[in-house]
TIDOKE-464295 format. One line per field, with one value per atom (N, C-alpha, C, CB): residue number from 1; residue in one letter; atom name; x negated, y, z. Coordinates in steps of 0.02 Angstrom, whole numbers, always signed. Atoms other than C-alpha are relative to their C-alpha. Glycine has a CB too. Layout:
i: c(NUM / ...)
aa: c(A / ...)
at: c(CA / ...)
px: c(X / ...)
py: c(Y / ...)
pz: c(Z / ...)
***
This chain:
i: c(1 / 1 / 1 / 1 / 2 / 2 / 2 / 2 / 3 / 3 / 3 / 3 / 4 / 4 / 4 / 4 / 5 / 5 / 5 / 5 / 6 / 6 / 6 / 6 / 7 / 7 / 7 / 7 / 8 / 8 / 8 / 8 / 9 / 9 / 9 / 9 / 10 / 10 / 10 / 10 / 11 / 11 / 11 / 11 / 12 / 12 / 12 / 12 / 13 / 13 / 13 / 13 / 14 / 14 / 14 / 14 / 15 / 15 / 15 / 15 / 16 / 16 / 16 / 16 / 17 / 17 / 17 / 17 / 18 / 18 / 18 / 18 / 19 / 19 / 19 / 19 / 20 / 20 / 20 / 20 / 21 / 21 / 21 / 21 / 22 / 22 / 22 / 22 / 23 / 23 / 23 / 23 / 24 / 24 / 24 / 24 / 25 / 25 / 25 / 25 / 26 / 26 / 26 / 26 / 27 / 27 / 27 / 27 / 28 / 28 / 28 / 28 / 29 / 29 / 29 / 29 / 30 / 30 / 30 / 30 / 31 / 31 / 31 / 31 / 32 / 32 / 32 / 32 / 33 / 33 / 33 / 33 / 34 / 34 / 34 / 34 / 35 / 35 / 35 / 35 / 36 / 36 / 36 / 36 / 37 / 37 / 37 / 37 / 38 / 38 / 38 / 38 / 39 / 39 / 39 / 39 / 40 / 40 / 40 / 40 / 41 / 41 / 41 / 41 / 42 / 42 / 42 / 42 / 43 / 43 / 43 / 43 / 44 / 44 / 44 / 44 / 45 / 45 / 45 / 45 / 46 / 46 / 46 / 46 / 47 / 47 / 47 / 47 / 48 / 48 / 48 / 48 / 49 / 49 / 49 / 49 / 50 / 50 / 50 / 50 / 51 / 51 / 51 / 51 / 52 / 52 / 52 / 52 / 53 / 53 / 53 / 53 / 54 / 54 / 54 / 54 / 55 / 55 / 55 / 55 / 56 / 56 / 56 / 56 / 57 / 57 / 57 / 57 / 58 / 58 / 58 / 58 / 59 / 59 / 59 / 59 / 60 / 60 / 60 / 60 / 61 / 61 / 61 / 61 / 62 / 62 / 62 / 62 / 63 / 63 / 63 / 63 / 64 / 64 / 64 / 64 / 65 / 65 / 65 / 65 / 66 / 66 / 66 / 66 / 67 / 67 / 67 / 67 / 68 / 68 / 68 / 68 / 69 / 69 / 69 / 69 / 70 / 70 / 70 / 70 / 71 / 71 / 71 / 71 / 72 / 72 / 72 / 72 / 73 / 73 / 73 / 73 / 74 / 74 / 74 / 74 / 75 / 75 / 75 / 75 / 76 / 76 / 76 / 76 / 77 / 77 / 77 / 77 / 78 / 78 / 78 / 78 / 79 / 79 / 79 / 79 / 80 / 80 / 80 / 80 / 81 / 81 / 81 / 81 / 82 / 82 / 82 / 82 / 83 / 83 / 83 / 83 / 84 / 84 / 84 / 84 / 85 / 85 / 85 / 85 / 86 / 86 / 86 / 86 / 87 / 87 / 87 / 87 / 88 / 88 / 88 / 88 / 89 / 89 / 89 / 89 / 90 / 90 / 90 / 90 / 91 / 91 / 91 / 91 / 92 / 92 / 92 / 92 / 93 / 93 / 93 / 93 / 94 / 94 / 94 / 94 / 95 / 95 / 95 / 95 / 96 / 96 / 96 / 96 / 97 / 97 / 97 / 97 / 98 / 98 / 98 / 98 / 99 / 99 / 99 / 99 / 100 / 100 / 100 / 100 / 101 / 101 / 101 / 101 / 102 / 102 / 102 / 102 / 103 / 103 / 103 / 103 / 104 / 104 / 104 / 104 / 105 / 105 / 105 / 105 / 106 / 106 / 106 / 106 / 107 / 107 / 107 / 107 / 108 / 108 / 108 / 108 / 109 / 109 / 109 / 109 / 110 / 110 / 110 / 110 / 111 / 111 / 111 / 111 / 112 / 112 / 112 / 112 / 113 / 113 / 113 / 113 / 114 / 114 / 114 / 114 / 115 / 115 / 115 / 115 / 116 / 116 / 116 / 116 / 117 / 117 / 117 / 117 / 118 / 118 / 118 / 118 / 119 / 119 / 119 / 119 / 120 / 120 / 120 / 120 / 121 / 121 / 121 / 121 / 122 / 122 / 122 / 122 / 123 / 123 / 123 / 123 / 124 / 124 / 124 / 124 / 125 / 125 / 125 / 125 / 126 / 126 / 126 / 126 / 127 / 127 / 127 / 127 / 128 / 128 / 128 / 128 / 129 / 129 / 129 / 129 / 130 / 130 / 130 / 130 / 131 / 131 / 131 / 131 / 132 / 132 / 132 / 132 / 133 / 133 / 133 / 133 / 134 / 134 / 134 / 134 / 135 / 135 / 135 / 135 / 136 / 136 / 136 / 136 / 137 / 137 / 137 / 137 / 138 / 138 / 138 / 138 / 139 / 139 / 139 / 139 / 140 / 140 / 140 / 140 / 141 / 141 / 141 / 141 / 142 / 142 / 142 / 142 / 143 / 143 / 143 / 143 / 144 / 144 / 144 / 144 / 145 / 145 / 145 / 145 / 146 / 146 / 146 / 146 / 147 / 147 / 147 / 147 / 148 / 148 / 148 / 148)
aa: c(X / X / X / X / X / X / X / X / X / X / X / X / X / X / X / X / X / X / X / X / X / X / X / X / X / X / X / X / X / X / X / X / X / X / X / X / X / X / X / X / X / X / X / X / X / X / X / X / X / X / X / X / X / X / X / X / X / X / X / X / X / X / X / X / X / X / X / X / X / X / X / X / X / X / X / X / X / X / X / X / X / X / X / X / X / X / X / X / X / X / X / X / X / X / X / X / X / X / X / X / X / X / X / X / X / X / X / X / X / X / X / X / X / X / X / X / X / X / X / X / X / X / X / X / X / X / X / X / X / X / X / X / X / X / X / X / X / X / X / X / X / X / X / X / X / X / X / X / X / X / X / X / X / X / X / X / X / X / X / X / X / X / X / X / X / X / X / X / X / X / X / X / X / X / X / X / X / X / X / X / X / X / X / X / X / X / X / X / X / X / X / X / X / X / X / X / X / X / X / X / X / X / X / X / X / X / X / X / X / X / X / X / X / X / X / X / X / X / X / X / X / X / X / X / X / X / X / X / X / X / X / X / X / X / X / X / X / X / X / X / X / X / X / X / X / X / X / X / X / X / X / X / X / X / X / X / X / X / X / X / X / X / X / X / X / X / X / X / X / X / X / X / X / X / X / X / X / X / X / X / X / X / X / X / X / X / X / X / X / X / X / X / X / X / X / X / X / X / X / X / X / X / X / X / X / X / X / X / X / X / X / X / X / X / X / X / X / X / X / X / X / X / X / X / X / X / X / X / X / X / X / X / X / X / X / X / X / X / X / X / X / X / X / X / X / X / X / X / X / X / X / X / X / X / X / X / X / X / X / X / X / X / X / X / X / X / X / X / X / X / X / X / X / X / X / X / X / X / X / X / X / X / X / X / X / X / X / X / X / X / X / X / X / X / X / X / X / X / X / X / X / X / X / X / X / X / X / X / X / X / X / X / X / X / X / X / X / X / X / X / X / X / X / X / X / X / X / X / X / X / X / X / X / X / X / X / X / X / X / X / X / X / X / X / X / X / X / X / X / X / X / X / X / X / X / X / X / X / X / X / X / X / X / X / X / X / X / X / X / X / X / X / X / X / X / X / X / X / X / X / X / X / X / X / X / X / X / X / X / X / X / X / X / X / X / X / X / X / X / X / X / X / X / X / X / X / X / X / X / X / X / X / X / X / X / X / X / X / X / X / X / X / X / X / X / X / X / X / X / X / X / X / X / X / X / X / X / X / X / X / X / X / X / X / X / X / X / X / X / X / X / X / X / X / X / X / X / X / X / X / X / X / X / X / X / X / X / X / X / X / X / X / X / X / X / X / X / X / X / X / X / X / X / X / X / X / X / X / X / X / X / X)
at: c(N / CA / C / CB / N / CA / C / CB / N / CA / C / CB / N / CA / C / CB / N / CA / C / CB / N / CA / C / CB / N / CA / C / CB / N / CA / C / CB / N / CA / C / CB / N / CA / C / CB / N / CA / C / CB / N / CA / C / CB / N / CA / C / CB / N / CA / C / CB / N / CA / C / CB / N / CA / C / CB / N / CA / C / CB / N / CA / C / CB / N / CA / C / CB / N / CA / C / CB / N / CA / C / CB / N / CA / C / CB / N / CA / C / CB / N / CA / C / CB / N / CA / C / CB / N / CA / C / CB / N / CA / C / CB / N / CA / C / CB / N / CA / C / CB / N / CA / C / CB / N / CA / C / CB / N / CA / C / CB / N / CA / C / CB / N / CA / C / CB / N / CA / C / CB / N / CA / C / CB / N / CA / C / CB / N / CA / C / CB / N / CA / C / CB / N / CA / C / CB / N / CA / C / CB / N / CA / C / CB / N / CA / C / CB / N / CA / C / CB / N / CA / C / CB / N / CA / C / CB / N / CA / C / CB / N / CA / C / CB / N / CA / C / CB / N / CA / C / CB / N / CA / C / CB / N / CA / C / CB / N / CA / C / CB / N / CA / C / CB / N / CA / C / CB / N / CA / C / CB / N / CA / C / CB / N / CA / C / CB / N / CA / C / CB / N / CA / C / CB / N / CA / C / CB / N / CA / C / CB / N / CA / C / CB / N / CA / C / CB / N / CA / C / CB / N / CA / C / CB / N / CA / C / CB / N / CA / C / CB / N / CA / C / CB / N / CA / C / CB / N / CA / C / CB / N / CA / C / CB / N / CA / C / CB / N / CA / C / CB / N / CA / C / CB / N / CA / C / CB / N / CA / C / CB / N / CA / C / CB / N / CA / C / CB / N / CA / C / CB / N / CA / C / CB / N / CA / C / CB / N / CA / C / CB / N / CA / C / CB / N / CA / C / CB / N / CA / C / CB / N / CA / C / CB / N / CA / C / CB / N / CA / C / CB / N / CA / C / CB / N / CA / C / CB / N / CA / C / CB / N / CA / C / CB / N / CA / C / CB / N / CA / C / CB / N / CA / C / CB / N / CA / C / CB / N / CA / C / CB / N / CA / C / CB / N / CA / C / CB / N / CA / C / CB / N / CA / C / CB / N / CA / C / CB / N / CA / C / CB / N / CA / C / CB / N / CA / C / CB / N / CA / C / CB / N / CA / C / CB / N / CA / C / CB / N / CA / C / CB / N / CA / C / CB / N / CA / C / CB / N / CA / C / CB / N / CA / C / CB / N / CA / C / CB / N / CA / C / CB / N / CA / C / CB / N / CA / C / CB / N / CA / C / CB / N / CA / C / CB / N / CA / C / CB / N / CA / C / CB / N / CA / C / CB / N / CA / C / CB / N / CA / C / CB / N / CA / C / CB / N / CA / C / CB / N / CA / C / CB / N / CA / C / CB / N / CA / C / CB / N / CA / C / CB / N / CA / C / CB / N / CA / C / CB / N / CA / C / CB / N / CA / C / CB / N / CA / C / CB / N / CA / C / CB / N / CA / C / CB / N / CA / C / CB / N / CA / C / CB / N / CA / C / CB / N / CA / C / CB / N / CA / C / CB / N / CA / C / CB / N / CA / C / CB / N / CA / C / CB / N / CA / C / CB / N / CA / C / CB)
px: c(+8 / +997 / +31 / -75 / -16 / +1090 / -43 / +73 / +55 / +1000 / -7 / +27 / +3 / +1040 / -58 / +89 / +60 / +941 / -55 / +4 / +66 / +805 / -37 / +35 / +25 / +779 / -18 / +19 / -6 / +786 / -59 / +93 / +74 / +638 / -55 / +7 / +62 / +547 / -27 / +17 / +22 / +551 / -32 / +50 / +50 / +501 / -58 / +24 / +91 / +347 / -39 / -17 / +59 / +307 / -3 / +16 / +12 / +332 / -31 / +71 / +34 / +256 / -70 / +28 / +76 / +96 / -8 / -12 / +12 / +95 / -11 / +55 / +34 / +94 / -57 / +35 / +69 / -30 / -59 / +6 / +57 / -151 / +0 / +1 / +5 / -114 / -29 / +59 / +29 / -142 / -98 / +45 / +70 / -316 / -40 / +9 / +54 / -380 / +14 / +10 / +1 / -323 / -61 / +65 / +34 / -431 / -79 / +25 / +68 / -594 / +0 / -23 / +24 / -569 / -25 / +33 / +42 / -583 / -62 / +52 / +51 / -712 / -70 / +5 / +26 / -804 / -10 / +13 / -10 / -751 / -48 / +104 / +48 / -840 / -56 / +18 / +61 / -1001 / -17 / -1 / +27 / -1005 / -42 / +48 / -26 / -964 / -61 / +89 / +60 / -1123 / -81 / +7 / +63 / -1287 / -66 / -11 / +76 / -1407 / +22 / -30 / -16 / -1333 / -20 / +66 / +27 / -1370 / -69 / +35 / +78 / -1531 / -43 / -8 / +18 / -1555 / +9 / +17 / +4 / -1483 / -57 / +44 / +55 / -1608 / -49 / -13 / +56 / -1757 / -14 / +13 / -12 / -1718 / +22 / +100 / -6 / -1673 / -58 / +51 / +47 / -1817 / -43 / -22 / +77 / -1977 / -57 / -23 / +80 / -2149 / -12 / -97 / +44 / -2256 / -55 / +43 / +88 / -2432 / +0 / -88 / +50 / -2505 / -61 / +24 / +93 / -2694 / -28 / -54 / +58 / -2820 / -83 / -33 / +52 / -2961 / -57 / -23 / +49 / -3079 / +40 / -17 / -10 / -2963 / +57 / -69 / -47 / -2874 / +66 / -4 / -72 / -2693 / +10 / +44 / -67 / -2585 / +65 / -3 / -90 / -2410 / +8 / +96 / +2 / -2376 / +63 / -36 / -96 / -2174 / +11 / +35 / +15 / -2232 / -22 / +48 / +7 / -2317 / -79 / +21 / +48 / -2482 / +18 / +5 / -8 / -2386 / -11 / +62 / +23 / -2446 / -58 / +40 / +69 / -2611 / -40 / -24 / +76 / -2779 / -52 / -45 / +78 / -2898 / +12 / -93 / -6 / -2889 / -67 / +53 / +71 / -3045 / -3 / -34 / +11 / -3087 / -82 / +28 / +53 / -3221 / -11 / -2 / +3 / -3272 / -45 / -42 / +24 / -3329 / -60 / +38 / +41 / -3508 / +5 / -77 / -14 / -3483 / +35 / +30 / -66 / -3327 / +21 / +58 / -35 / -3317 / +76 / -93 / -12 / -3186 / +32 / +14 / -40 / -3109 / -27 / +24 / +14 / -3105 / +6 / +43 / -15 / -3135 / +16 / -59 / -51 / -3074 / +36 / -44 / -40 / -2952 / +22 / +61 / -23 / -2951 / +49 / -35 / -44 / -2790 / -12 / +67 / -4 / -2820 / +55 / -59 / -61 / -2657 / +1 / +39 / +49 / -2662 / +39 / -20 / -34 / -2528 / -5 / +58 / -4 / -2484 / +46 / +15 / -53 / -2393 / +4 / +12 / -16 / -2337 / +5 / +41 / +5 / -2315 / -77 / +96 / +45 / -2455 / +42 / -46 / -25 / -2392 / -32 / +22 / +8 / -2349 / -51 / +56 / +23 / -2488 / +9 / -49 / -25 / -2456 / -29 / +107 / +37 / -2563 / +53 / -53 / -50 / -2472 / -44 / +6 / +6 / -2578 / +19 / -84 / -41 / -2546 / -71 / +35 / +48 / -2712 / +16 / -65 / -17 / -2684 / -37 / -17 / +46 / -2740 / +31 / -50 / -49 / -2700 / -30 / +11 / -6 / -2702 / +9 / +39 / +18 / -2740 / +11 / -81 / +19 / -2716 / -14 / +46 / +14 / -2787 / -7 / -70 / +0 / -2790 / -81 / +22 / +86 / -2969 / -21 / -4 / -2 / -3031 / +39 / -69 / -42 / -2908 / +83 / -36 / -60 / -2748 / -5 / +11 / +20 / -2827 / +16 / -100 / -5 / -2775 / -49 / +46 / +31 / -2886 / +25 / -45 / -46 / -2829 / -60 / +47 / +60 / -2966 / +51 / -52 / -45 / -2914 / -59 / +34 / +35 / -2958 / +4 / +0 / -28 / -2928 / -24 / +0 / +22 / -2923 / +44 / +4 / -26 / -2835 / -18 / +98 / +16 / -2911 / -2 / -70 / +13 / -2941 / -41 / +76 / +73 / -3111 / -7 / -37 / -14 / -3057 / +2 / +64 / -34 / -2982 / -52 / +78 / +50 / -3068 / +40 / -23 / -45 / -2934 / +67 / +33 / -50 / -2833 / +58 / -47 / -48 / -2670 / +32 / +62 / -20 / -2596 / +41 / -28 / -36 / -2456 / +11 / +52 / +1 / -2444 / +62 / -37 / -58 / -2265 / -3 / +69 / +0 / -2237 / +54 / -8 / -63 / -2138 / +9 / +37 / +6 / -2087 / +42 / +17)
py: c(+39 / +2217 / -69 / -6 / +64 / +2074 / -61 / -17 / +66 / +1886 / -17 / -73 / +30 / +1831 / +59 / -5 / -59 / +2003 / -11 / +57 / +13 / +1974 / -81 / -13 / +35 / +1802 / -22 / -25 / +2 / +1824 / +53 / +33 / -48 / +1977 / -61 / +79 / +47 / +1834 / -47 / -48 / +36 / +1734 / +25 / -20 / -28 / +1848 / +23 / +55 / -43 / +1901 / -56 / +50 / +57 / +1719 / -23 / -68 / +36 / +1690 / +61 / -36 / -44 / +1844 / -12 / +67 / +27 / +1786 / -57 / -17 / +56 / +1625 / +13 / -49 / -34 / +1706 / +29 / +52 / -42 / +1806 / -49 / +82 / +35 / +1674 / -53 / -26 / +49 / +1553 / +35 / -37 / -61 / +1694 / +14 / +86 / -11 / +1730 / -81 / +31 / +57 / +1535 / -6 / -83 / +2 / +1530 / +31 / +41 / -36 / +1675 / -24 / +72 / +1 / +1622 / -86 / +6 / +26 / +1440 / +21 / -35 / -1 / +1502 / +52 / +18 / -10 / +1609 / -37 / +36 / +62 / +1455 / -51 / -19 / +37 / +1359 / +56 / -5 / -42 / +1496 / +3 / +84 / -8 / +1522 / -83 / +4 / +56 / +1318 / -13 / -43 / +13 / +1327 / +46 / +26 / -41 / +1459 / -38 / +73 / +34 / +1368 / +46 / -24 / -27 / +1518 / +1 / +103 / +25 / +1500 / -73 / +7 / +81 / +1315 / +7 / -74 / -22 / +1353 / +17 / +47 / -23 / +1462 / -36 / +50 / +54 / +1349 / -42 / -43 / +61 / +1197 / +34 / -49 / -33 / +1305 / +20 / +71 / -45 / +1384 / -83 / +86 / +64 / +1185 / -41 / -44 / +75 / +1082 / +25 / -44 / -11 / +1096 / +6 / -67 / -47 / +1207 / -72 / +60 / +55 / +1057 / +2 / -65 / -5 / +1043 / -74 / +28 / +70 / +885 / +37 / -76 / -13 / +887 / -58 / +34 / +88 / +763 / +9 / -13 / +22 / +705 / +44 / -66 / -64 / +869 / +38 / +30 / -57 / +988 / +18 / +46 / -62 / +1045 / -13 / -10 / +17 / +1084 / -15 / +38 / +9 / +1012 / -9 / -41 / -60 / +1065 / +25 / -58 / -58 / +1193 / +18 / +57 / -18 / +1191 / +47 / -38 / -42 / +1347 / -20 / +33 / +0 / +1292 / +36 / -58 / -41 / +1369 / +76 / -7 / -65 / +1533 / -9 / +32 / +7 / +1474 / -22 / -50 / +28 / +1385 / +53 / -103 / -56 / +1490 / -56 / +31 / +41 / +1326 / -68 / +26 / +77 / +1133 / -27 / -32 / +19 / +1057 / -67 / +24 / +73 / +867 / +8 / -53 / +29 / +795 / -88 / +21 / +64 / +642 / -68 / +15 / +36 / +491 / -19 / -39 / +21 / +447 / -70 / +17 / +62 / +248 / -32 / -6 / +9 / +247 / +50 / -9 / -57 / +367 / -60 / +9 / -56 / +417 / +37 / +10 / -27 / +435 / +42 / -53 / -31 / +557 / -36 / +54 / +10 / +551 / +55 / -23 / -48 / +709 / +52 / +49 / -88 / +846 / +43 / +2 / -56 / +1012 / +44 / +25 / -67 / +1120 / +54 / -4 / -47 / +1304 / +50 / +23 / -46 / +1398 / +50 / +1 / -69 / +1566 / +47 / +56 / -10 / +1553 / -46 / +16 / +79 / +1448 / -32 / -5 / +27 / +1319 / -64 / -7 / +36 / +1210 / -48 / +8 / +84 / +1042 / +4 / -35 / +13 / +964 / -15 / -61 / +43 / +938 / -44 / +27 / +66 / +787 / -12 / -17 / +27 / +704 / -62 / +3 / +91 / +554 / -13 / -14 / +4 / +482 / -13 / -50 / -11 / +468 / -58 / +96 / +43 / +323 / -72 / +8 / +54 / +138 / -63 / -43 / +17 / +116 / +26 / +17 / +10 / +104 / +42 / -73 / -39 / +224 / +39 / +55 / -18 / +268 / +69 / -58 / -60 / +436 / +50 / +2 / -60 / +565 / +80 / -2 / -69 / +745 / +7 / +52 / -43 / +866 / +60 / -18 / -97 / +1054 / -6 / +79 / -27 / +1127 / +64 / +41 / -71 / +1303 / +26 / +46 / -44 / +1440 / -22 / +43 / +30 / +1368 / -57 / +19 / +43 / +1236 / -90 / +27 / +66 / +1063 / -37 / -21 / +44 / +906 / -60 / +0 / +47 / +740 / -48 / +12 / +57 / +590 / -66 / -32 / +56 / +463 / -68 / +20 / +64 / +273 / -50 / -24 / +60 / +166 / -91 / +22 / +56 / +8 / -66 / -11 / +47 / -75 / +69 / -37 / -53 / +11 / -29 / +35 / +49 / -10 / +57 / -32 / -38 / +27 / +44 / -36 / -47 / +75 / +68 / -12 / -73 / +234 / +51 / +8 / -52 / +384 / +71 / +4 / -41 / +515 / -33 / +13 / +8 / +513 / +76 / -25 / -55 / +623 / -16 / +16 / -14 / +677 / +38 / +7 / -36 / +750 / +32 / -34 / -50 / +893 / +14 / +77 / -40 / +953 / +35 / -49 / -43 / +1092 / -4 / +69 / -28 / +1086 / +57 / -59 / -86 / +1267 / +4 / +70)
pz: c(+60 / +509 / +11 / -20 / -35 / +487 / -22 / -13 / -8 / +495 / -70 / +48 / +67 / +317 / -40 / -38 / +11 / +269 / +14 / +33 / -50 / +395 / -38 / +105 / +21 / +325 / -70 / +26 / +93 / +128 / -2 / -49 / -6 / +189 / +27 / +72 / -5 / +264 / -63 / +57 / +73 / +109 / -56 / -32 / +64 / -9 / +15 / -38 / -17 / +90 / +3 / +87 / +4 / +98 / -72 / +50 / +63 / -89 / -41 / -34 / +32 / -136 / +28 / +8 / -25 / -17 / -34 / +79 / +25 / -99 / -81 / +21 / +73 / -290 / +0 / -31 / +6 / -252 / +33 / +47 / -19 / -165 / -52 / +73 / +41 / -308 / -52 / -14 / +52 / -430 / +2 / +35 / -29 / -335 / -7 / +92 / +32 / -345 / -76 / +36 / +83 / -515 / -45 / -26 / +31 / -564 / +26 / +9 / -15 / -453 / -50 / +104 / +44 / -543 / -74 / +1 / +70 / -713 / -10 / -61 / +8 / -676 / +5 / +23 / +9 / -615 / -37 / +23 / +72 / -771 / -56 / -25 / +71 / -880 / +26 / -28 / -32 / -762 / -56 / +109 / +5 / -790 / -62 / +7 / +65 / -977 / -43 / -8 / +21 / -995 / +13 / +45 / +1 / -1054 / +27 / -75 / -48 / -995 / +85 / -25 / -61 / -814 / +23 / +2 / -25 / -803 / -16 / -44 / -4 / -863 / +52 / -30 / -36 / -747 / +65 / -9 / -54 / -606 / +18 / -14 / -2 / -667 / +9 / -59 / +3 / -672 / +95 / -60 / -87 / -483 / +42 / +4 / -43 / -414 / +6 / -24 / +0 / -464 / +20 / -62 / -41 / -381 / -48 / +51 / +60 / -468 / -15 / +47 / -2 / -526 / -60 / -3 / +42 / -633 / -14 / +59 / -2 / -717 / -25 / -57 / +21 / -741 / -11 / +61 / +11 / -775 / +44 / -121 / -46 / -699 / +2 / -17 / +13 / -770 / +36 / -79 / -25 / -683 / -58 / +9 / +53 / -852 / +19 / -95 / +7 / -840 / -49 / +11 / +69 / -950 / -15 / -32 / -18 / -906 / +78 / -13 / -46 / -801 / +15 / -25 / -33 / -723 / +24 / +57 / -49 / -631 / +66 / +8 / -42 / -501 / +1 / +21 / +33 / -570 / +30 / -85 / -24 / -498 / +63 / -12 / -88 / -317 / +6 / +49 / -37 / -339 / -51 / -7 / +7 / -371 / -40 / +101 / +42 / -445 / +19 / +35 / -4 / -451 / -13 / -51 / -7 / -401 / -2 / +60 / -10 / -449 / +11 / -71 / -16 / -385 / -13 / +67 / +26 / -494 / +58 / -79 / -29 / -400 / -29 / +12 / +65 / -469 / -9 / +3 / -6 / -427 / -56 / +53 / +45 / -514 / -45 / +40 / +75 / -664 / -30 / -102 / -14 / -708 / +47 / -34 / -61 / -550 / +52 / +35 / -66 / -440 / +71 / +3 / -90 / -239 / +20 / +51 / -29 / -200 / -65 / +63 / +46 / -273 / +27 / -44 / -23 / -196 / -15 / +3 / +18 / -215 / +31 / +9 / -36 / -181 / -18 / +2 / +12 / -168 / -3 / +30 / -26 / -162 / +54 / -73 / -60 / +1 / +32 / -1 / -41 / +134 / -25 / +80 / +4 / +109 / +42 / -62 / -66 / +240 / +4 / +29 / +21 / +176 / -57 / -56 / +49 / +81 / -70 / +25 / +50 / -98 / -33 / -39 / +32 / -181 / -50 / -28 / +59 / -273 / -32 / +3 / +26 / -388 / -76 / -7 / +44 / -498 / -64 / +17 / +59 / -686 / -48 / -37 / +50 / -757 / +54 / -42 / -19 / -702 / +64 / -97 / -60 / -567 / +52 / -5 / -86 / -385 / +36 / +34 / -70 / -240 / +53 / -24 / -49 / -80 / +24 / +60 / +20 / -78 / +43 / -38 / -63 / +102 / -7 / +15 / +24 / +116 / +58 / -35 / -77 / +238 / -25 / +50 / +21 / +271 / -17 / +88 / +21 / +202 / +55 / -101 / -42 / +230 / -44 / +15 / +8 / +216 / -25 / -44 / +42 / +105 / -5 / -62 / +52 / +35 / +50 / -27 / -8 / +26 / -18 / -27 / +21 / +6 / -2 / +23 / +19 / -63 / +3 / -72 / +18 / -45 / -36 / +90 / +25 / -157 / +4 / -89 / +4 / -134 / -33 / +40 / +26 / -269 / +3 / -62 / +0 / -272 / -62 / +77 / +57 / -432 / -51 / +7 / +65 / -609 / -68 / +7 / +67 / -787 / -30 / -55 / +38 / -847 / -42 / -32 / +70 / -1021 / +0 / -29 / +8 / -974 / +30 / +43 / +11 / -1003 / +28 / -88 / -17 / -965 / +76 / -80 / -48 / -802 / +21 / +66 / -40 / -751 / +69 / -44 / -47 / -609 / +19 / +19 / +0 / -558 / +89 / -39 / -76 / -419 / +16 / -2 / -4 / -355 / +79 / -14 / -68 / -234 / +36 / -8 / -22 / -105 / +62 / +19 / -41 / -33 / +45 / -42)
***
């Protein structure tokens, strides 16, 4: 074979590899551009990124539920009698392990510094200590987030 042959076969195998790998990101971007461009996919993304989480109030009741309600078993306040309406403890019972304590954080605008420890079996305990309040309030929230 002569060289001019030999090297016009090398070229086209490198410009036929190069169509075809440009060809190939071409096609995985715009499939990426349409995944993006699909609102139940992001949905589904946000839902699967953010972390379960619960608020409750100071009786125990939920009152939104992010899914994290799919891991705990019962939310136990324990009102302070001293200091109505605040609780001194709040028991989470999960109904697994979970390995970190999750985040509690109070959701009105009184101060407390705020402990966890393991319980029995799952169960978390949270002693709260406040120490800045406002009398008025009759309703307190709280916000729980899990982290898994």
């Amino acid at each position: 074979m002569q060289p001019l042959a030999i090297i016009s076969t090398i070229v086209g195998i490198i410009a036929l590899m190069l169509t075809i790998f440009i060809q190939t990101n071409s096609s995985i971007d715009r499939k990426i551009d349409a995944k993006l461009k699909d609102p139940e996919f992001i949905q589904k993304v946000a839902r699967e990124a953010k972390l379960p989480f619960v608020i409750f109030d100071n009786k125990g009741a939920v009152l939104i539920d992010q899914g994290a309600m799919r891991f705990i078993e019962a939310i136990d306040v324990e009102l302070n009698k001293d200091q109505m309406p605040y609780p001194k403890r709040i028991i989470i019972h999960p109904k697994q392990h979970l390995s970190y304590a999750p985040l509690l954080i109070t959701l009105e605008s009184d101060l407390a510094n705020i402990s966890s420890s393991r319980g029995k079996k799952y169960d978390w305990i949270y002693t709260l200590d406040y120490f800045m309040t406002n009398d008025e309030r009759k309703t307190l929230r709280y916000r729980l987030e899990l982290i898994l």
